[in-house]
N, C-alpha and C positions, 0 to 999 in steps of 0.2 A: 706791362699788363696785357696791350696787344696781343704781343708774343704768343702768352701764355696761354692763352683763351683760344688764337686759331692755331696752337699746338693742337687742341684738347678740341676740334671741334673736326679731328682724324676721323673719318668713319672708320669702328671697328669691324673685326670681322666672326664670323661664328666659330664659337668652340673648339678647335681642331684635338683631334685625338682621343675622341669618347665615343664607347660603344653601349648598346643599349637593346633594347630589342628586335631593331633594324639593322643591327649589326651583319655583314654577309658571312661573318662567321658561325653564325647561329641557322645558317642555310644550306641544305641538302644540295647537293649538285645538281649542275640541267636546267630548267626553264625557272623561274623565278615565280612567287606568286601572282604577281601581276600579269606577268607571262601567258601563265596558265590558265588565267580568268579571262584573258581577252580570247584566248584559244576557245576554250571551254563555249562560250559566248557563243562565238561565230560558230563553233559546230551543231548549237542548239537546233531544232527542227522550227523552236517560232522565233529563235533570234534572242530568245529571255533566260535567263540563268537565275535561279534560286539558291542562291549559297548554301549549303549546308554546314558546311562548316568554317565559317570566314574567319582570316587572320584580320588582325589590326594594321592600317600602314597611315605612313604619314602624311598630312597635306602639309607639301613644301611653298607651293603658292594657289593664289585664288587670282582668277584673271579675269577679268570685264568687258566687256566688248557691245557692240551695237547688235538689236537682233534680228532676223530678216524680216519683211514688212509680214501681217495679215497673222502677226504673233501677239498673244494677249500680252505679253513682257517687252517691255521696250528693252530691256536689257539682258544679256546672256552671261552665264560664267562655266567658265571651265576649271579644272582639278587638277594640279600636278601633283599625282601622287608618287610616294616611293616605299618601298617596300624592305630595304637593307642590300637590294641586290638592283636591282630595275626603276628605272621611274618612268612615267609616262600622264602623257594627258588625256582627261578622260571630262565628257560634257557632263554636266550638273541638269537634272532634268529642271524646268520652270517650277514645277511645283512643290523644290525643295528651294526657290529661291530665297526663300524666308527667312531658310539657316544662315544664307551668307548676309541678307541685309539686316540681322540683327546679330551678327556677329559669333554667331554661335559655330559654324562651320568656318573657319580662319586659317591661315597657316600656324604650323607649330601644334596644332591638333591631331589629336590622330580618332581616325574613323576608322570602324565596320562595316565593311559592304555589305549586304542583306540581296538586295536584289539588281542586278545591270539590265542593258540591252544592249543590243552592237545593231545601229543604222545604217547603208548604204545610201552614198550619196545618188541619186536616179540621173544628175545632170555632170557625173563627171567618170571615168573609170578609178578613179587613184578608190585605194581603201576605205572604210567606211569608219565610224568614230560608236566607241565605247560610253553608253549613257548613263549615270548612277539616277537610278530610279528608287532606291531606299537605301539610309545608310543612317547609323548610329554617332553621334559622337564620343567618344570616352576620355574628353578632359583633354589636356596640353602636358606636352613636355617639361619634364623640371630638370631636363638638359638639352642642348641639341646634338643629334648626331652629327659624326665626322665624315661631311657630305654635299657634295656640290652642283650635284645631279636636277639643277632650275629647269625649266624651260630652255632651251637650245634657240641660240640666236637663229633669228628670221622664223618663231616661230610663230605660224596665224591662226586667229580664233577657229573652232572647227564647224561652226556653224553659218550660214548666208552670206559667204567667199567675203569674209571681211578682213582689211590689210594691215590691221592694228589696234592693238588694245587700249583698254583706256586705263587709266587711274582708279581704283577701286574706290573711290568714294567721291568723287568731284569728276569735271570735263575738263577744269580750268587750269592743270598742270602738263605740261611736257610729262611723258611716263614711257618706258618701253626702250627697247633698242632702236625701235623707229627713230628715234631722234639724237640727232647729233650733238657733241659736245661742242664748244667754242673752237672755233677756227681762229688758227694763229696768223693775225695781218703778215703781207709776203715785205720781205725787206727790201725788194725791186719793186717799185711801180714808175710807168710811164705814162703820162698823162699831158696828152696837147692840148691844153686851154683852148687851143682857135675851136676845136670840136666842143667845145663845151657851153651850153645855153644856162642862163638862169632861171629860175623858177616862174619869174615874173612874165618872162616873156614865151616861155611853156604856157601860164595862161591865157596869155592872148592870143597864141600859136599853137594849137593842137599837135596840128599835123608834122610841128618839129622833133625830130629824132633823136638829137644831136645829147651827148652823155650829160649827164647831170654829176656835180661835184659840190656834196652838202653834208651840213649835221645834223645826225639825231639829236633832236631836243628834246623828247618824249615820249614814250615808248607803252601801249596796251601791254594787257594780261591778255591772254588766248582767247578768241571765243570756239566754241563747239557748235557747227549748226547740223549736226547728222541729224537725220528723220529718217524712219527703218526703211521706208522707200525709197530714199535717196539714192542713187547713184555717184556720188566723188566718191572716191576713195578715202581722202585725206580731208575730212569737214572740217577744216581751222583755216580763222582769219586774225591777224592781230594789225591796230593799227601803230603807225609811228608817226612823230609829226618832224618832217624835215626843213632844214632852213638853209639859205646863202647870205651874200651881201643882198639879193633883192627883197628877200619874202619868208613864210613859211608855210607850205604844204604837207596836206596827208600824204602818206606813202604808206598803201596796204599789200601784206603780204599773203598771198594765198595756197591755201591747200599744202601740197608735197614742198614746198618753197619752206612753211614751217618748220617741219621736223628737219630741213635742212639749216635755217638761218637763225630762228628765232632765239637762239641758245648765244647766238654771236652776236647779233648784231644788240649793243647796248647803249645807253645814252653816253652822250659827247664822242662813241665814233663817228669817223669822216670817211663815207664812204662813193663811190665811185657806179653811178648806175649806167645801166645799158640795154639798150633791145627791152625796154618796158612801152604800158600804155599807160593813155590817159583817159579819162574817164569822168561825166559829171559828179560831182560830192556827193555824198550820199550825208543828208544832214541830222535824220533822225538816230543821233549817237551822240556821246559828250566829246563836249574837247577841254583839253590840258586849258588851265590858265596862265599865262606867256608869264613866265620869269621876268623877261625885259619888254618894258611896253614899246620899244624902240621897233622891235621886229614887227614888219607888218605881216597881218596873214593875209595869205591867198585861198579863199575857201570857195569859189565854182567850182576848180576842179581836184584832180586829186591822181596821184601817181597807181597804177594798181603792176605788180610784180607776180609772172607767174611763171611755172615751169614750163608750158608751153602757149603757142600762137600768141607774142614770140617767146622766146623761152631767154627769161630775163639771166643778166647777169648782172652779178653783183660784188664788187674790190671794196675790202677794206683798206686803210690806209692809215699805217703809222702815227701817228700824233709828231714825232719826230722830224716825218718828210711832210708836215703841211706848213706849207706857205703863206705868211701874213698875206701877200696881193691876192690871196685868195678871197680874202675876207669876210672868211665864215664867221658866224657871230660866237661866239660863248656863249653855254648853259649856263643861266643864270638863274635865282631861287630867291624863295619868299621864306627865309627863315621867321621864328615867333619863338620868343617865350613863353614859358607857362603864364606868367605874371601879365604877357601882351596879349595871351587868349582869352582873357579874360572880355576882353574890351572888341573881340572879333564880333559879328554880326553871323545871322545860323547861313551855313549853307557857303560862307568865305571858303578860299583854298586857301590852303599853307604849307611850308616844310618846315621839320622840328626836329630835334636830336636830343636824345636823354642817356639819361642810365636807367636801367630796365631795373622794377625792384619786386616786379609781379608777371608772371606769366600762366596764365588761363589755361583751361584744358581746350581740346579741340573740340570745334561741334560743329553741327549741320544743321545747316537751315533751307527748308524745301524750298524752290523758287517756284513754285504752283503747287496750290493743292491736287493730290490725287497723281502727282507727275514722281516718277523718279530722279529726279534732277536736284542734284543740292547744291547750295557754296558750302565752303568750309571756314570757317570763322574762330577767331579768341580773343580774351581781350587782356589785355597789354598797359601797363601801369611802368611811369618812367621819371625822372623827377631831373632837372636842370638845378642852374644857380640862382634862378630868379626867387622863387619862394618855395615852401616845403610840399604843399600841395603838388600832390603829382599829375602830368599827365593821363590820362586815360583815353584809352586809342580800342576802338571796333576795327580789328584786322583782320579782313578777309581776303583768303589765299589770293595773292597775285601773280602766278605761274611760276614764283620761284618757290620750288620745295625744299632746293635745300637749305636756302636760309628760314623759311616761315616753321620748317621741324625743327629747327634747331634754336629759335629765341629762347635765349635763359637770363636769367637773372644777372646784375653786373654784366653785363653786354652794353657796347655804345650802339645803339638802335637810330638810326634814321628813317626818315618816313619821310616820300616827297607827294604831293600834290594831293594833300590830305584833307577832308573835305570836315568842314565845324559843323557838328547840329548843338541846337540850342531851339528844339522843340517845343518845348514853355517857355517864352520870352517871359513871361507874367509870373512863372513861379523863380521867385529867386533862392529856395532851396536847392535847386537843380544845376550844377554845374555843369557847363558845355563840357561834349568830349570829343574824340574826331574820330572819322571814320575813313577809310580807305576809296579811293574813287578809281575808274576804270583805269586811269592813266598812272597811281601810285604805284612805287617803286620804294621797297625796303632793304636797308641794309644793316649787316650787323658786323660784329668785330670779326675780323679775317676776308672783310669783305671790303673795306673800304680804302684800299688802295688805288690810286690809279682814277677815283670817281670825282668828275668834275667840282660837286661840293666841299672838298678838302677844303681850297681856297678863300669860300664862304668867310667872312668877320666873323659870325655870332657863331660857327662852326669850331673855328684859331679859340674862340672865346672858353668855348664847353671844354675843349682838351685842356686848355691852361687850369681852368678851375678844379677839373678833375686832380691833375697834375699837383695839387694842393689837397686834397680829402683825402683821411683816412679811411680805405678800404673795410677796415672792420667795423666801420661805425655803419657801412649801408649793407655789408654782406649781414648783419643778426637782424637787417629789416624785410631781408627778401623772401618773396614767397613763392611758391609755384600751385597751378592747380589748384582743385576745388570746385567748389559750386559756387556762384556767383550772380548778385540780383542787378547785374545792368542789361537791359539799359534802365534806369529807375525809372518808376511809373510817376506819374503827376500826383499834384494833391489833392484832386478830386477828380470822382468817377465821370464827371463829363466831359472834361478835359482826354480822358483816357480815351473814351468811344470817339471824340473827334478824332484819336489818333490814331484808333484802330482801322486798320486798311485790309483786313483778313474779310469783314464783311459780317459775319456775324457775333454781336457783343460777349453775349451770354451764355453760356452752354447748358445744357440739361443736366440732369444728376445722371441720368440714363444714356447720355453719350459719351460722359467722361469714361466709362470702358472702352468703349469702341475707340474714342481719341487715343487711349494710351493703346492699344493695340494695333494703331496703324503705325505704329512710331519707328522710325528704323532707327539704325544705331547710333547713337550721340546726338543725335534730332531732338531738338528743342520747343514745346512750343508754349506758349502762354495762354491761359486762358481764364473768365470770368465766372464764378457760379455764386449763388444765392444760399444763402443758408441762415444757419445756429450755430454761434461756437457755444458747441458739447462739454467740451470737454478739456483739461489744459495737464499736462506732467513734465515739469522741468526735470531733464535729466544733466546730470554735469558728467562731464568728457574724462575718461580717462587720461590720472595723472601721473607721470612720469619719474622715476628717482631725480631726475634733474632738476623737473621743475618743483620738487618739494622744499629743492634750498632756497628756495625763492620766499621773501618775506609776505607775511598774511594780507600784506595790503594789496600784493598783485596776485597771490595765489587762492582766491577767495572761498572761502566754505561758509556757503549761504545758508540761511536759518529761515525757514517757512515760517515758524513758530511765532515770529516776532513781528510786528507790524514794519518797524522803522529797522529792520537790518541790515547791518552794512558791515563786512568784513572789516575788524579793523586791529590794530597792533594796540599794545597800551599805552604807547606812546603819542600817539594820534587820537586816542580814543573822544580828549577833551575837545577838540579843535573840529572833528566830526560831529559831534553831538552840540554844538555851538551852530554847525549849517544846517542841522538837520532840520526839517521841518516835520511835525510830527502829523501822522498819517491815520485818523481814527475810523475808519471805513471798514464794517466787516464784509466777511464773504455770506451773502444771503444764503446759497441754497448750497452750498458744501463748506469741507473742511482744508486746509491743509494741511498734507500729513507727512510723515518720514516713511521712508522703504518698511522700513526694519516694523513696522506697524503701529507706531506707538502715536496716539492719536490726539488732538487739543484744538477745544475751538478760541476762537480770540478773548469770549471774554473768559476764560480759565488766568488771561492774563492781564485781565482790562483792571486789575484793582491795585494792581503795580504801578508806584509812580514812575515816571518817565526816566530817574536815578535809576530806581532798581532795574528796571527793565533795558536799560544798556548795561548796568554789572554783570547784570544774566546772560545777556547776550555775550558779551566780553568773556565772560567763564565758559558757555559753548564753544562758541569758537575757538578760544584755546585748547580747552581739552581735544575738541575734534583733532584739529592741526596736532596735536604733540601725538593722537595716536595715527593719524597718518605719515608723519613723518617716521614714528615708532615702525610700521607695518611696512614704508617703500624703503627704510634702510636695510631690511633685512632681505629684500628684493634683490638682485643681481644687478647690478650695476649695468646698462647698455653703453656702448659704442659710442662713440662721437658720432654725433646726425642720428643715429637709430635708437628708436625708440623700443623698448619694453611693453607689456602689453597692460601696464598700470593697473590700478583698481578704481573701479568706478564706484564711487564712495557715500553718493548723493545725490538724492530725487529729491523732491513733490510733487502733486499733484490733487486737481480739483475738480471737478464734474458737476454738472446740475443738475436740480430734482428732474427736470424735465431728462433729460438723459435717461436718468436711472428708471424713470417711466418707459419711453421708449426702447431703450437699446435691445431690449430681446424680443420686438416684435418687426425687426425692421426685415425689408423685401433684402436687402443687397447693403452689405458695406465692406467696403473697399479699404484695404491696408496697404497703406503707404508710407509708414513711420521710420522704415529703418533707414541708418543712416550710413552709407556704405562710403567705402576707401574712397573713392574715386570722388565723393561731394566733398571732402576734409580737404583745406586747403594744408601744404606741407610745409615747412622751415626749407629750405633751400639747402642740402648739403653740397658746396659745391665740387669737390671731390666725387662726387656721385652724382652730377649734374646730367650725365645720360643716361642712367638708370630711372631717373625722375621725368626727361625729357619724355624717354621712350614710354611711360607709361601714363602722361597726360594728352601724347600723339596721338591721331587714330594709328589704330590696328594696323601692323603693316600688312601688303599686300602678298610680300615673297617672305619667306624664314627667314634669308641672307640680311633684311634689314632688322630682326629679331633679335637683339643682341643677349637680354637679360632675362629668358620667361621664366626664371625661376625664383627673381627677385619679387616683391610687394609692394604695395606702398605701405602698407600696415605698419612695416619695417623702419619707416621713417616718423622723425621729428611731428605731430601737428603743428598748425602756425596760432593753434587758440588752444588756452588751457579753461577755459572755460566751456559750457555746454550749451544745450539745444532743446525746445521745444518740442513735443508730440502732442498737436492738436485734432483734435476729433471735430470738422465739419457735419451737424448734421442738417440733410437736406428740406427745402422750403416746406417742401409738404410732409416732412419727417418719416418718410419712407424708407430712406437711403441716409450712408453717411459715410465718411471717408475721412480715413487717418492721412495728414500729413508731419509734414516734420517746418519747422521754421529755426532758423541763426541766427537769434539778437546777437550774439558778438560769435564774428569771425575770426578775429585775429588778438592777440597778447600786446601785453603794452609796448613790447620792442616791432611791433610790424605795423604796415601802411594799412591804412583802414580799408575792407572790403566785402562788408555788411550793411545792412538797413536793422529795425528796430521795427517791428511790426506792432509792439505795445506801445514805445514811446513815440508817438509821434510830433509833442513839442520836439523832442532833439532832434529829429529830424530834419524840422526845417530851420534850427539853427544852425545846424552844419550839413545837412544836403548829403552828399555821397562819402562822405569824411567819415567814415566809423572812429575812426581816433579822438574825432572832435565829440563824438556822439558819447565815448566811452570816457573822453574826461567829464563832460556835460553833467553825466552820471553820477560819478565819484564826487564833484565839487558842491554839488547838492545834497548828495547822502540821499541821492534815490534807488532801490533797491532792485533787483527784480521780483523780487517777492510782491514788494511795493506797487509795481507795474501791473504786476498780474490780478493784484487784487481792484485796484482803478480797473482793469481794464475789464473786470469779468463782471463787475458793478454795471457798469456803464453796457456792457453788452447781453447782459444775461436774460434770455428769453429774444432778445431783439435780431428783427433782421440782418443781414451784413454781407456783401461782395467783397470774395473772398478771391483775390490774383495770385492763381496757381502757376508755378515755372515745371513743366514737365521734361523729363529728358529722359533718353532711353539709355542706358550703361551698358549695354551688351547684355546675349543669353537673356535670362527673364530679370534684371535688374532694372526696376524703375524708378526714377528718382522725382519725389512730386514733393515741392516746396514753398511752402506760403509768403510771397514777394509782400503782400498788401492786404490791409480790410478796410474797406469803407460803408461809415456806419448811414443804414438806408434813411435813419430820422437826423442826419448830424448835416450842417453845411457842405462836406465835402461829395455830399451826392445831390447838390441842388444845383440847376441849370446856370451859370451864369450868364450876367445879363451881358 
């Protein structure tokens, strides 16, 4: 399985041997259009060119970079564009920044230039650089051309003489040629102990010189500290913590030392320092928590490594030529099981190893308001042999990109120096999760060779278990991608504002525009508002030829009609109707109805006894199901993993008098209901695991990592055959109101659970984060959603409620706004506790 997995984890490479409308054959001989437009340009009288007649050409990369001080954009991008003949780069003017931070200008795009400008630099003689000052998108490639024409190595941003680019969507990865790949330890090394000082006595000896001979034990993620005024060239610092027989020290690496070491140097090498300083600790930063309490630490001072004054070196050294009288210690680790997290305390460190059986999309979360600065984040579902509950891991980028793009499903996943929250100690609905700490370090399958935790017990323990499971019983459990409601809110609203560290609780009705318009691409945020629920329309998901051969108890065709319905077989029908509890609660101020229009209020059926009224129901639903399965066999058959574009078979929906008063006098309301690709969590086809990788990744930065733009996710399996919510928020003072969408059930009964229930809130907090648990809870009770919906529009119709929005940007104009939570303003869950 190893094997198999880092075969398939090859980067591919783009398309070779397809032409298209960049084709150079499709081109007049002599200067190219790019050519000609930079010419044109420059010969202008004011320097600006109006295209008259512009062709399309491609953007092959978008490129990032810091931007000179006393500029309203902290940040700059430039354009490689190509044209089938020419490629060149050209700056992006600030005030088309917008395009690249909501993704709408990307590589694999192709634009129209409209209008340029050509700038001379006044502080240098060399040429001056080409500015797109208006340009059009016209959509993405549905192939790529056969073309290799990047960026040319050593090339530098073309604005405020800066010496390298960044990562297009984060600080916190190595990115660019600027940085080097792993250097291969020398098979000669000579090393005179007598020259060589221990750590311990470095700290009580400054001023001794003498080489250092230690281990990494722990290793940072990058930091970024450029400010547009700065002066370094190369703004990164990462720390590592080194050990010997006496001690263990910080050893920080700075600047141009980065892009040279950072890629090499990993935990458990031994390596060999020289011509470094030292320096007081700088304390206000985290530190690792020591694997072996045996190692003492040294923390006044701290090693600092730099290119110059003096200009450090730095040997690594075989594992093969170190010497026991050396007596460097061992990396050593705090493995945990699922089952032993349970019993961790918030805020514990650990390491853990699973099988991955959920991977999240990528997202962004701003590290200040108002700042351009993001991390990048997802969240990661993994499951041991302790119990079936899985892990659940908040993983944010830790400077390796090529493993954190590439977590997929059935992967052996490690995760070291992982930090437990357990935020509500008090709610025991709420399962701890873990989260990534500055010094965490992940690994995945093709990666774990040669890594000190091999050796681990409870490491030896996970492989043998594995070594025993059938494969196919966890690949029909895995999922990728989607929308997803962690980290789960509390169970009450005052618990949540103590948690909230954003500063303000509540948002207006009147700034929830402005909030979703500052959102860049995959940026997430949460937020609180006040209202009415308006209004409610269950829509059910389109269902698939495959999932029709699936029996009526898992394939459900809900009946509004019925108070107590419950999809059921006739087989089971007796045994359901024995747990049922029956449900006499009408809907006050609306009806439930069917698409198709055909309309009935509850008591049309209230004189039916409780007999006839599951017969009836029993005879719907079959009929329903025999003409659905009637209608998808006649369907085409899809692919293994790919799905068909099914038929959406099944609504209702309910509104209130109050609604039907308001809705047409309202100032603003805001639609936000639909429910797009990128929120549907998918089935995992693993055969097609990079087609699915690459399209829950952010956007890459160059074409060259582009591999599939012509694939969808549409294309694919859902992970839930069941549907979703479109509820109508209207605002406190019923001015305003706003469509959202909400996901009582995410997943099918073959997948790990990864939804909330925003109706039911007993099941909630009988199983806390477990949609599985929530989704049996349901079935064993013979509680409906229809069921739900009517308790729940009882209980809230006309009344106040806070209403926990998950906001996220999808790229271009796609906004994904979905209702995590309601807390009812007259109910417990909004009273202060004491």
């Amino acid at each position: 399985m190893h094997a198999l997995l880092s075969a398939e984890f090859d980067e591919g490479s783009p398309v070779q041997n397809r032409t298209g409308p960049w084709s150079a054959n499709n081109r007049d001989t002599g200067l190219s259009w790019i050519q000609q437009t930079r010419q044109q340009v420059q010969d202008c009288p004011s320097l600006t060119l109006v295209l008259q007649d512009p062709e399309p050409v491609l953007v092959q990369a978008v490129l990032r970079y810091l931007g000179p001080p006393g500029t309203r954009h902290t940040f700059c991008y430039d354009v490689c564009l190509w044209d089938g003949a020419h490629g060149d780069v050209w700056h992006l003017h600030s005030d088309l920044n917008y395009l690249v931070q909501r993704n709408i200008l990307r590589s694999g795009a192709r634009v129209t230039i409209m209008r340029c400008s050509y700038t001379y630099s006044e502080k240098s003689l060399g040429r001056g650089l080409v500015c797109l000052d208006e340009v059009e998108v016209n959509g993405e490639l549905s192939a790529l051309p056969n073309t290799q024409h990047l960026p040319a190595a050593g090339q530098l941003p073309l604005l405020g003489g800066r010496k390298h680019y960044l990562p297009l969507w984060n600080n916190d990865d190595p990115y660019g040629d600027t940085w080097n790949g792993p250097k291969l330890a020398g098979d000669q090394v000579s090393i005179d102990v007598s020259k060589v000082t221990s750590l311990q006595r470095l700290e009580l000896q400054w001023r001794t010189r003498k080489s250092l001979l230690v281990r990494i034990m722990y290793k940072s993620r990058l930091r970024y500290f450029g400010k547009p005024e700065g002066k370094i060239n190369i703004p990164y610092q990462a720390y590592f913590e080194v050990a010997d027989y006496s001690g263990m020290m910080t050893m920080v690496l700075w600047n141009e030392l980065c892009p040279e070491w950072y890629n090499t140097l990993q935990v458990g090498n031994v390596i060999l320092l020289q011509q470094y300083s030292v320096k007081p600790s700088y304390q206000n930063r985290t530190f690792p928590t020591p694997g072996d309490s045996q190692v003492k630490r040294l923390p006044s001072v701290e090693i600092s490594l730099n290119a110059r004054d003096p200009p450090s070196t730095i040997t690594v050294i075989k594992e093969k030529f170190v010497k026991p009288e050396w007596g460097l210690p061992d990396v050593k680790y705090r493995f945990v099981t699922r089952l032993e997290l349970n019993d961790l305390p918030h805020n514990k460190v650990c390491d853990v190893i699973g099988l991955v059986t959920y991977v999240g999309r990528c997202e962004r979360k701003r590290q200040k308001d108002y700042k351009e600065d993001f991390w990048v984040h997802r969240w990661v579902q993994m499951i041991d042999s302790s119990m079936d509950q899985p892990f659940l891991i908040e993983m944010f980028a830790t400077s390796q990109p090529d493993i954190f793009e590439h977590i997929h499903p059935m992967s052996y996943l490690v995760c070291t120096q992982m930090r437990v929250v357990r935020k509500y100690p008090d709610d025991g609905s709420l399962t701890p999760y873990l989260t990534t700490s500055n010094e965490s370090q992940v690994f995945i399958t093709g990666y774990h060779k040669g890594q000190p935790y091999i050796k681990d017990p409870k490491v030896k323990h996970f492989i043998e278990w594995m070594k025993k499971q059938n494969e196919a019983d966890f690949r029909k459990k895995t999922v990728i991608g989607g929308y997803h409601p962690y980290p789960v809110v509390p169970k009450t609203f005052p618990t949540y504002c103590k948690d909230n560290t954003a500063g303000e609780i509540l948002k207006l009705f009147s700034e929830l525009k402005e909030t979703i318009s500052q959102l860049h691409y995959r940026e997430r945020k949460r937020v609180a508002i006040q209202g009415t629920i308006a209004a409610i329309k269950y829509v059910h998901c389109n269902v698939s030829a495959e999932d029709s051969t699936k029996p009526a108890c898992q394939n459900s065709v809900l009946l509004p009609l019925l108070e107590n319905s419950v999809s059921i077989s006739s087989e089971g029908a007796l045994e359901i109707q024995q747990q049922t509890q029956q449900v006499q609660e009408e809907c006050p101020d609306g009806q439930l109805q069917l698409t198709g229009g055909e309309q009935a209020s509850h008591e049309d059926i209230n004189h039916l006894s409780p007999i006839k009224r599951r017969k009836l129901q029993l005879e719907v639903n079959l009929s329903l199901q025999d003409i659905m399965q009637e209608k998808t066999a006649q369907e085409p058959q899809p692919s293994e993993g790919v799905s068909n574009k099914g038929t959406e078979y099944h609504r209702f929906s309910w509104e209130s008098s109050l609604w039907s008063e308001v809705k047409h006098s309202l100032e603003e309301h805001l639609h936000y209901s639909i429910v797009y690709s990128e929120s549907k969590p998918c089935k995992c086809n693993y055969t097609q695991k990079e087609i699915l990788m690459e399209q829950y990744n952010l956007h890459p930065s160059q074409i060259s990592k582009l591999l599939h733009p012509q694939r969808q996710i549409e294309e694919f399996m859902p992970a839930s055959n069941l549907g979703h919510f479109e509820l109508t928020i209207l605002g406190i003072n019923r001015k305003a109101a706003i469509d959202v969408v909400s996901l009582p059930v995410l997943c099918s009964d073959d997948s790990y659970g990864l939804g909330v229930n925003f109706l039911a809130q007993n099941c909630q907090t009988a199983c806390g984060s477990d949609r599985l648990c929530e989704i049996d809870f349901m079935e064993q009770h013979g509680i409906s959603l229809q069921d739900d919906v009517l308790q729940f529009v009882n209980a809230k119709d006309r009344a106040h409620v806070i209403c926990i929005l998950d906001i996220c940007h999808l790229g271009e104009n796609r906004i994904e706004v979905y209702l995590n939570r309601v807390y009812n303003l007259t109910g417990p869950e909004t009273k202060p506790t004491s």
